[in-house]
C-alpha positions, 0 to 999 in steps of 0.5 A: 033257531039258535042253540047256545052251548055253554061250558063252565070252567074251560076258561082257567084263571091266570094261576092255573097249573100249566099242564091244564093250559097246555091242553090243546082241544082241535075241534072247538079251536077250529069254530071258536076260530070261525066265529065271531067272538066278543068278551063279557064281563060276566063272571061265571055262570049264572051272571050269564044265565041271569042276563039271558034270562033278564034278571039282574042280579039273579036270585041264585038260591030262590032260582035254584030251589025252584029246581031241587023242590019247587019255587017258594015264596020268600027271600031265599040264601043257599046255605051250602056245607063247606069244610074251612081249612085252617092255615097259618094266617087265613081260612080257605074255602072248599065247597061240597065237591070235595065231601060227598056228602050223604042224604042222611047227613044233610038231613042231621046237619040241617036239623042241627041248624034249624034247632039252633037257629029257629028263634032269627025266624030261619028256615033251613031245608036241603032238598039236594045233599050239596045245595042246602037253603034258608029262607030269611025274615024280610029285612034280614037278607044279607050282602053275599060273595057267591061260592064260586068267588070265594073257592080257595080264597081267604074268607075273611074280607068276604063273609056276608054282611046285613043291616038288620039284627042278624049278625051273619058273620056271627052265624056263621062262626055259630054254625062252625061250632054246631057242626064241630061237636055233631056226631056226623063230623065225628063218623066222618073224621073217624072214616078219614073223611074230611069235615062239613065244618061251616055253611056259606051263605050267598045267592041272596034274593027272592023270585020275580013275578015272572021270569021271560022264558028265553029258550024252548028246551033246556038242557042240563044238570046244573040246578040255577039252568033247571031252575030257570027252565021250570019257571019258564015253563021250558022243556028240561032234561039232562044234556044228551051224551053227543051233540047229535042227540039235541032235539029240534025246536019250532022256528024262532025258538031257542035251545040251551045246552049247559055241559058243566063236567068240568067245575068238579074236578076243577074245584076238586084240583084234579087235574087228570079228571078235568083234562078227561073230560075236555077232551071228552066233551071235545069229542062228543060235541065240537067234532060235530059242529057241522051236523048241528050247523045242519039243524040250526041257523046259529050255534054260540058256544060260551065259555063261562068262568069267574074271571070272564066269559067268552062267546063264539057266535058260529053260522053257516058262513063259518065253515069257509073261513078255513084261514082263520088260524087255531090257538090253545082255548086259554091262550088268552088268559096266560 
């Protein structure tokens, strides 16, 4: 029985800043220097998520919603809040880890959207204060850039684009004009916070028939894994604190742990946060590799990040391969 552990954003883009690529994290060094290693061009982690699950490409925002309140017909976009920040010749893209967004502010901001936009026949809702959602008529869902591709970008060149009377780039400049005027952003403004200025439309798609369950326990706090672990019909929980808290599972089953601590603070550039928790997750979970070794024939550790993903397959014949010498995680990607 495998357990696949996988953590998004350890993997640092070429422009990361040199203290986090400096971060040296011993125990995961030693197995990921053990395994055997291949690398996928997949980029981030529902991509992975997708082909293990076998749907390609995954409907991010059906699957998610299958999570946050229950799985719906229909095609479905995430309409996420974001804040648009103006420079001189662009617009750059933040997403909600930087807003702390309040469950009464969705509930207006939202309220706010499907008044204004209930005449295209879209549906809006935000079960979750940071994940909000549209269902879209058929023939109306657009061609999206996934969140995670466009944090911190331009966004022109990367607004979503459709082939039936919604213009989607138009919605979104409507949807900027709605929220600068609301009386939310005026409190928040007001209170030095900064403003839910525009939503980011994307994950575009609707739920197959039937979704293979690939693992027997899913364990996380990041909502595409919920989502696909409830359709499946999967044990879901939150990921324990240290590795030798995972449960056992019958022959030939599998479990999935998804320790996603990092993406905040990497989206948020807060440089300490995210070496803390590193080397938290160091501590909690590769330091005790050889426990999980015990209780598993095989452990895959996969790093996921939006330029690549990288998977170490480890097994019992690891532990001997003590040669093998240990680099930084990012050393590759410097």
């Amino acid at each position: 029985m495998p357990l696949d552990v996988v953590v998004p954003d350890l993997l640092l883009p070429p422009q990361a800043p040199e203290k986090l690529r400096q971060l040296r994290l011993p125990h995961l060094e030693r197995w990921i220097a053990r395994g055997r290693s291949e690398r996928l061009e997949l980029q981030g982690l529902a991509p992975w998520l997708g082909r293990r699950f076998g749907i390609e490409p995954l409907p991010v925002a059906a699957v998610s919603l299958a999570a946050d309140a229950e799985p719906r017909e229909g095609s479905w976009l995430r309409a996420d809040p974001v804040h648009l920040r103006l420079a001189t010749d662009a617009v750059t893209l933040h997403d909600a880890s930087l807003l702390d967004i309040h469950r009464d502010e969705a509930n207006a901001l939202v309220a706010a959207l499907q008044r204004h936009f209930a005449s295209d026949g879209l549906e809006f809702m935000a079960p979750h204060p940071s994940r909000w959602y549209v269902r879209v008529p058929a023939g109306e869902v657009p061609r999206t850039t996934p969140l995670e591709s466009a944090l911190g970008r331009n966004v022109f060149g990367l607004l979503p684009r459709g082939d039936g009377r919604i213009n989607w780039p138009s919605a979104i400049t409507e949807a900027q004009m709605l929220f600068t005027s609301h009386a939310v952003n005026a409190e928040r403004e007001a209170t030095g916070r900064l403003a839910i200025n525009s939503v980011w439309f994307w994950g575009e798609g609707a739920l197959p028939p039937r979704v293979p369950k690939a693992y027997a326990i899913v364990y996380a706090d990041d909502a595409v894994a919920r989502g696909l672990g409830r359709l499946t019909g999967a044990r879901v929980a939150e990921p324990p604190a240290t590795a030798e808290n995972v449960d056992m599972v019958d022959a030939g089953e599998s479990v999935l742990v998804v320790l996603d601590a990092l993406a905040a603070p990497l989206h948020r550039g807060d440089i300490e946060a995210w070496l803390a928790a590193a080397r938290k997750l160091d501590e909690a979970w590769f330091a005790h590799m050889p426990r999980l070794l015990d209780r598993f024939e095989q452990v895959r550790i996969v790093l996921t990040a939006h330029h690549a993903t990288r998977v170490a397959a480890i097994d019992a014949g690891s532990r001997w391969r003590w040669f093998r010498g240990r680099k930084s995680v990012n050393a590759e990607n410097a």
